[in-house]
ZANUKOL-165297 format. One record per atom (N, C-alpha, C, CB): x, y, z; residue in three letters. Coordinates in steps of 0.05 Angstrom, whole numbers, plus 5000, padded with zeros to 4 digits. Glycine has a CB too. Example, Ala and Ser with C-alpha at 12.3 -4.5 7.8 and 13.67 -1.06 7.14 Angstrom:
2
526448865156ALA;524649105156ALA;526449345156ALA;522649115181ALA;525749555142SER;527349795143SER;525850015157SER;528249885114SER;
***
This chain:
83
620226872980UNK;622926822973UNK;624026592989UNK;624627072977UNK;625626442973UNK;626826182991UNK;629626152992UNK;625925912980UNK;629726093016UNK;633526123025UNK;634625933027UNK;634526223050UNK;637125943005UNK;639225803008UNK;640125663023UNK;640525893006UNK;639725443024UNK;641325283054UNK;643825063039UNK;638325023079UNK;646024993058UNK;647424743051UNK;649324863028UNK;645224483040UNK;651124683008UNK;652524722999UNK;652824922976UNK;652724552998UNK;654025132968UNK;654225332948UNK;653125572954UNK;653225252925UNK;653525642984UNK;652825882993UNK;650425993001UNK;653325992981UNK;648626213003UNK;646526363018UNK;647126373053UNK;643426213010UNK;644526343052UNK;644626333085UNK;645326033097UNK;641326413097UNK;646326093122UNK;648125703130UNK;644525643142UNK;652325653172UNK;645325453152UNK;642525323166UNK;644425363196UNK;641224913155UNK;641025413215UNK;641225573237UNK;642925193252UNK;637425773251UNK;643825323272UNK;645825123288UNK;645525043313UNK;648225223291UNK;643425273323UNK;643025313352UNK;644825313376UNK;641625173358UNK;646825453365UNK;650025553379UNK;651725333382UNK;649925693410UNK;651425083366UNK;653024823363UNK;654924893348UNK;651624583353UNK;657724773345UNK;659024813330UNK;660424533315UNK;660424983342UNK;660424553287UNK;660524443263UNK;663224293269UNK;660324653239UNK;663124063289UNK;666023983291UNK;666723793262UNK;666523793321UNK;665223753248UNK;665823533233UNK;667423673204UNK;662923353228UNK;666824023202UNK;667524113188UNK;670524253192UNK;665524223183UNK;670624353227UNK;673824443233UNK;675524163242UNK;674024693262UNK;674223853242UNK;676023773239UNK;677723733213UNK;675523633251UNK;676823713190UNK;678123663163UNK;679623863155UNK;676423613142UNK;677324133161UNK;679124313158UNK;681224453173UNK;678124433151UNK;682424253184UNK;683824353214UNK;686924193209UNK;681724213249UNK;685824003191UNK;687623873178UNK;689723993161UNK;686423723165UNK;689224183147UNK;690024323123UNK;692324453139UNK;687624543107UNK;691824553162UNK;693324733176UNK;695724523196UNK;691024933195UNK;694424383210UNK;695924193229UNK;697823983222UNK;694324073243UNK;696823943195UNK;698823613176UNK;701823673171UNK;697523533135UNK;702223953159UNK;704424073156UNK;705524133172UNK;704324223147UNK;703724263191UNK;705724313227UNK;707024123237UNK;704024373256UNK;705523973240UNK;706223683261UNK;709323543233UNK;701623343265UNK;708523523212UNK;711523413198UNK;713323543204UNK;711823393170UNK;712523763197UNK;714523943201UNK;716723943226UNK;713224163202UNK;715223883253UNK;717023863265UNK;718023533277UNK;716424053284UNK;716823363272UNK;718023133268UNK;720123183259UNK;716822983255UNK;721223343224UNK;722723323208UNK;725623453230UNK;721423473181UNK;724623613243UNK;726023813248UNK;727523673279UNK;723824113249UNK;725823473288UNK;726323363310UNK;728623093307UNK;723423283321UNK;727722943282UNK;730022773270UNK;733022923264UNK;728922673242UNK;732423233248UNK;735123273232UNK;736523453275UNK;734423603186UNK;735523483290UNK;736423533313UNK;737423313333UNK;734623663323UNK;736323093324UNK;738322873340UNK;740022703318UNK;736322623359UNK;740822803293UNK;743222663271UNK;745422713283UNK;743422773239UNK;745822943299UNK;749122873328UNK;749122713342UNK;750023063354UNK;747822693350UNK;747222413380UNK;747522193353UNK;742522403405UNK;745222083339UNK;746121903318UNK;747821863315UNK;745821923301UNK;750422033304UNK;752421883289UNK;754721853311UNK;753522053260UNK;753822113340UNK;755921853362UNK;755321653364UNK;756421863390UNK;752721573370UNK;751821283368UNK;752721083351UNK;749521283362UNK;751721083335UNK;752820943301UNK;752521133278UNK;750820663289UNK;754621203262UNK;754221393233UNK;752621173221UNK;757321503212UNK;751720953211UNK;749620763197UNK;746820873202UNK;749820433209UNK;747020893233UNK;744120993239UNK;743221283237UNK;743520923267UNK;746121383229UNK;745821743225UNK;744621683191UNK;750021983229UNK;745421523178UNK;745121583146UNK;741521473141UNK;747921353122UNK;741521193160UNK;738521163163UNK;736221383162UNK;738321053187UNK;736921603185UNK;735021743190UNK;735622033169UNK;734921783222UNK;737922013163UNK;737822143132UNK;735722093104UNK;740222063122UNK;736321823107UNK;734821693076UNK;732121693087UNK;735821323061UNK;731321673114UNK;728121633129UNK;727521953111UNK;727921633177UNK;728722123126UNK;728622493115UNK;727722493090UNK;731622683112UNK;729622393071UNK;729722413039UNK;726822223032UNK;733322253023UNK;725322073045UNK;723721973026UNK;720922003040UNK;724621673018UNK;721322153071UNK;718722213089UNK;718222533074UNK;719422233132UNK;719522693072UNK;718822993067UNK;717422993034UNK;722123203069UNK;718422843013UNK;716622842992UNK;713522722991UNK;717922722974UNK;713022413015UNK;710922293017UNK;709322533039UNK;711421963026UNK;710422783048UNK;707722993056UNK;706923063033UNK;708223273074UNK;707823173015UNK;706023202994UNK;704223022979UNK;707223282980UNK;704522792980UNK;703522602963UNK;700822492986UNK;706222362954UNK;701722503014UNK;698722383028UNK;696122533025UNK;699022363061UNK;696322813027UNK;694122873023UNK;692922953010UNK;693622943030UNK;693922832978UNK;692922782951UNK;691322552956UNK;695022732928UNK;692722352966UNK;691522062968UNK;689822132986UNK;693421802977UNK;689122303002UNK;686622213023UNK;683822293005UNK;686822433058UNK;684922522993UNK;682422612983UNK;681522562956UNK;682322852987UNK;683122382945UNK;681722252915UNK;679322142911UNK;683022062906UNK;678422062935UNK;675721862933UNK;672922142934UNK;675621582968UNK;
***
């Protein structure tokens, strides 16, 4: 009988207690891309007070930055993985 190795399941191929960084980094991605915007997002809409004592121009800036950064998370990591 012959065992499954590599892509579409059976047994993995032996590793010799190494670990598969090339695979938790991409997939590490899935988890961390959203985190990390997330609080960027969250870090901009927390200094729009300080902003608009500063200048209200630069408060609406980092508004419209908001309005057109939070839809392009969805859209980058379409684009990464098309190829």
């Amino acid at each position: 009988m012959q065992e499954k190795t590599g892509r579409g399941g059976g047994i993995p191929p032996k590793t010799d207690g190494k670990i598969h960084t090339h695979t938790h980094r991409y997939n590490a991605f899935f988890a961390l891309y959203p985190l990390g915007i997330s609080c960027e997002c969250l870090l901009v809409y927390a200094s729009l007070g300080l902003a608009r004592a500063w200048a209200p121009l630069y408060a609406w800036f980092l508004v419209a930055a908001l309005a057109v950064y939070v839809p392009g998370m969805f859209v980058f990591p379409y684009l990464c993985f098309l190829a």
